[in-house]
C-alpha positions as a Markdown table, in Angstrom:
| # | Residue | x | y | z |
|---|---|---|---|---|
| 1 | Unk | 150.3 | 13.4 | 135.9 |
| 2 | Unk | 148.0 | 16.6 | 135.9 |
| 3 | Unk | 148.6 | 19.1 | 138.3 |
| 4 | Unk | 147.7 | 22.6 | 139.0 |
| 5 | Unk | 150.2 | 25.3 | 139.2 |
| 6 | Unk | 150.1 | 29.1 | 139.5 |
| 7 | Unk | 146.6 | 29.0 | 138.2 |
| 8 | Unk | 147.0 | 26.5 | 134.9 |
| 9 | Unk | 146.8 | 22.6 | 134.4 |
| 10 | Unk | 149.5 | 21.2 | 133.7 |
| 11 | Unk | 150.5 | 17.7 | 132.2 |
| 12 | Unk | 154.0 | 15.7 | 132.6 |
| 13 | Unk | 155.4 | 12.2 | 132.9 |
| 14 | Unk | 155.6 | 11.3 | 136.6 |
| 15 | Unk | 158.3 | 8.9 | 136.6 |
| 16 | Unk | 159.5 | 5.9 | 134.5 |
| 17 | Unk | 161.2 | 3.2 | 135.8 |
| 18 | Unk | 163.1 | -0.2 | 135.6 |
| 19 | Unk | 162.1 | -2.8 | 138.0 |
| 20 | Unk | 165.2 | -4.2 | 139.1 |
| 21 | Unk | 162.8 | -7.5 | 140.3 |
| 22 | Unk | 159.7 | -8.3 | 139.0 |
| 23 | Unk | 156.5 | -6.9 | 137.7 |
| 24 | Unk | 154.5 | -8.6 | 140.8 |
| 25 | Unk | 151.8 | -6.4 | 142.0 |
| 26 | Unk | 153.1 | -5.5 | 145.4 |
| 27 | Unk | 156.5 | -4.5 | 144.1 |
| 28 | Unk | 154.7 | -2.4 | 141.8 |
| 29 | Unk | 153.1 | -0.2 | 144.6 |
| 30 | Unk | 156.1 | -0.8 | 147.0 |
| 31 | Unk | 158.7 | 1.2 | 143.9 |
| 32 | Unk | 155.6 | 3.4 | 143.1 |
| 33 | Unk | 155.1 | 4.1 | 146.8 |
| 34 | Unk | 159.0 | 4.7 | 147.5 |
| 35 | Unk | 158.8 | 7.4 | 144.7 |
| 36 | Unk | 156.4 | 9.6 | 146.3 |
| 37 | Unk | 158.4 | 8.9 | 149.7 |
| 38 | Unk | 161.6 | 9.7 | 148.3 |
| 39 | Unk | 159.9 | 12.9 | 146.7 |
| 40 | Unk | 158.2 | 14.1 | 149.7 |
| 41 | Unk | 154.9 | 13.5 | 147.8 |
| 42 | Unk | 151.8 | 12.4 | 150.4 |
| 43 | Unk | 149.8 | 9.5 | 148.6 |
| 44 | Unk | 146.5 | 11.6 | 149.4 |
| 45 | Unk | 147.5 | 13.8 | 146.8 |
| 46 | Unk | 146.7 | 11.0 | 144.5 |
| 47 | Unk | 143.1 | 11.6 | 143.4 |
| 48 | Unk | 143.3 | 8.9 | 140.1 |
| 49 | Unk | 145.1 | 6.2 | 138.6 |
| 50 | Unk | 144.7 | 5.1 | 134.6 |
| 51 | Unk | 145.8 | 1.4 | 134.4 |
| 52 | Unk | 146.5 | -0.9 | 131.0 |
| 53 | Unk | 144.5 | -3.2 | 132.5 |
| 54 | Unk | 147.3 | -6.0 | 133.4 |
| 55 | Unk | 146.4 | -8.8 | 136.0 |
| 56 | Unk | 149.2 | -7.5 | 138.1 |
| 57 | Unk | 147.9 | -4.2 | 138.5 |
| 58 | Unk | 144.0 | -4.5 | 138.5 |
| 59 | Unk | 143.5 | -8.1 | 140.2 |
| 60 | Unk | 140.2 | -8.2 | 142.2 |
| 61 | Unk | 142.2 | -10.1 | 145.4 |
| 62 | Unk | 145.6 | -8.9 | 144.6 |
| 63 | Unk | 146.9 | -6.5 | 142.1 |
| 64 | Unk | 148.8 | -2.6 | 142.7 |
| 65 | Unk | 145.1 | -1.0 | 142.8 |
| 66 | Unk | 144.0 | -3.3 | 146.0 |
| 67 | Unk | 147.5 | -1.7 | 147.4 |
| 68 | Unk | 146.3 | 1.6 | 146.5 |
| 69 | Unk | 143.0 | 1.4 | 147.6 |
| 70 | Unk | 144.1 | 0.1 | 151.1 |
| 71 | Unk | 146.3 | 3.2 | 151.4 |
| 72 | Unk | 143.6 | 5.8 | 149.2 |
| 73 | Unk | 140.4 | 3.9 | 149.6 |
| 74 | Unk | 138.7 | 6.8 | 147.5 |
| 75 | Unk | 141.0 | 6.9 | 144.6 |
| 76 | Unk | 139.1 | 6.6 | 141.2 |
| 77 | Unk | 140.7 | 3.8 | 138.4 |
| 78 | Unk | 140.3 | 3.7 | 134.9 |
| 79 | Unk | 141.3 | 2.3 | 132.2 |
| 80 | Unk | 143.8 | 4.0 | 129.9 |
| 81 | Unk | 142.3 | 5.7 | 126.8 |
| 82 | Unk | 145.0 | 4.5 | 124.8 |
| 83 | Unk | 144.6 | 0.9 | 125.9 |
| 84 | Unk | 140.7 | 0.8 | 125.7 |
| 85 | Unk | 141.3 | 2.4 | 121.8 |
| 86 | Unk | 143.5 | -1.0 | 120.7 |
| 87 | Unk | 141.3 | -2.7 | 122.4 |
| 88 | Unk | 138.3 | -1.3 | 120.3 |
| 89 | Unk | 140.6 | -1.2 | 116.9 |
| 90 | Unk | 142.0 | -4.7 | 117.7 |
| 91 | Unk | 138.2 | -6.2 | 118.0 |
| 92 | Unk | 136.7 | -3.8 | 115.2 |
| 93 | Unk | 140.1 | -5.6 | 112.7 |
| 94 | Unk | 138.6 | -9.0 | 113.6 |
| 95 | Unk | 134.8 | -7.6 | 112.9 |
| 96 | Unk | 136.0 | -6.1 | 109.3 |
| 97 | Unk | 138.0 | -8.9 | 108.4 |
| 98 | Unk | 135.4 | -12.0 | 109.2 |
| 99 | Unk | 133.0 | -9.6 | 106.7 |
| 100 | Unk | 135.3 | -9.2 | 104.5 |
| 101 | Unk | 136.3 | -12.6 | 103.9 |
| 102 | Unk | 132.6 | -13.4 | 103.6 |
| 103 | Unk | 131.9 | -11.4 | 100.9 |
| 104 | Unk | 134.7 | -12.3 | 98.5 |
| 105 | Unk | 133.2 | -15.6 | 99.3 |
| 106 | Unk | 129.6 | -14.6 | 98.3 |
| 107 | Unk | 131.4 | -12.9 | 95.5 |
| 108 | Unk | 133.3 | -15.6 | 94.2 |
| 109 | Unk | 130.2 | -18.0 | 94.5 |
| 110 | Unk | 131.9 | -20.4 | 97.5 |
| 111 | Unk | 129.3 | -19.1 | 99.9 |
| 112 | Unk | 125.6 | -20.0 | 99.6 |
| 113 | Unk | 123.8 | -17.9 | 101.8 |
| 114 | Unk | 120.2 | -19.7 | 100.8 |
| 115 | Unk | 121.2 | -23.3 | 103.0 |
């Protein structure tokens, strides 16, 4: 979380929980939403929200950011930085590797590029 204090931005871990339950979308906003309540925090406060992508909390029908929406319809989502990075280093592996592999195969004449 990023927050403004005495005239510098500041940076800390919100909160980190077990789910006692399940990982279900609603119970996702309904332990996130009990957090703020129990802290006296108002949800408008809540200008953003960076998301690993998961089904249960970015579903289109369904999913904690529908939940958040319908309480702050203008909060802005995106997509963790660190998430989008293994995303991009997970599909660049494959990229390398398939060229790779095609080259020691050029190299060591099992690969005939001219067919």
């Amino acid at each position: 979380m990023r927050f403004v204090k005495e005239e510098k931005i500041y940076e800390e871990l919100l909160f980190a929980k077990c789910l006692e339950t399940d990982m279900k979308d609603e119970t996702l906003f309904t332990e996130s939403k009990r957090f703020f309540d129990v802290k006296a925090i108002s949800l408008i406060n809540i200008i953003s929200v960076a998301t690993n992508g998961f089904p249960a909390m970015v579903g289109r029908h369904r999913g904690f950011l529908v939940y958040l929406k319908q309480a702050i319809p203008n909060v802005l989502s995106v997509h963790c930085v660190i998430h989008r990075n293994h995303l991009v280093a997970k599909t660049l592996m494959n990229v390398c590797m398939n060229h790779y592999i095609m080259s020691l195969e050029l190299d060591l004449g099992l690969l005939d590029l001219r067919n």
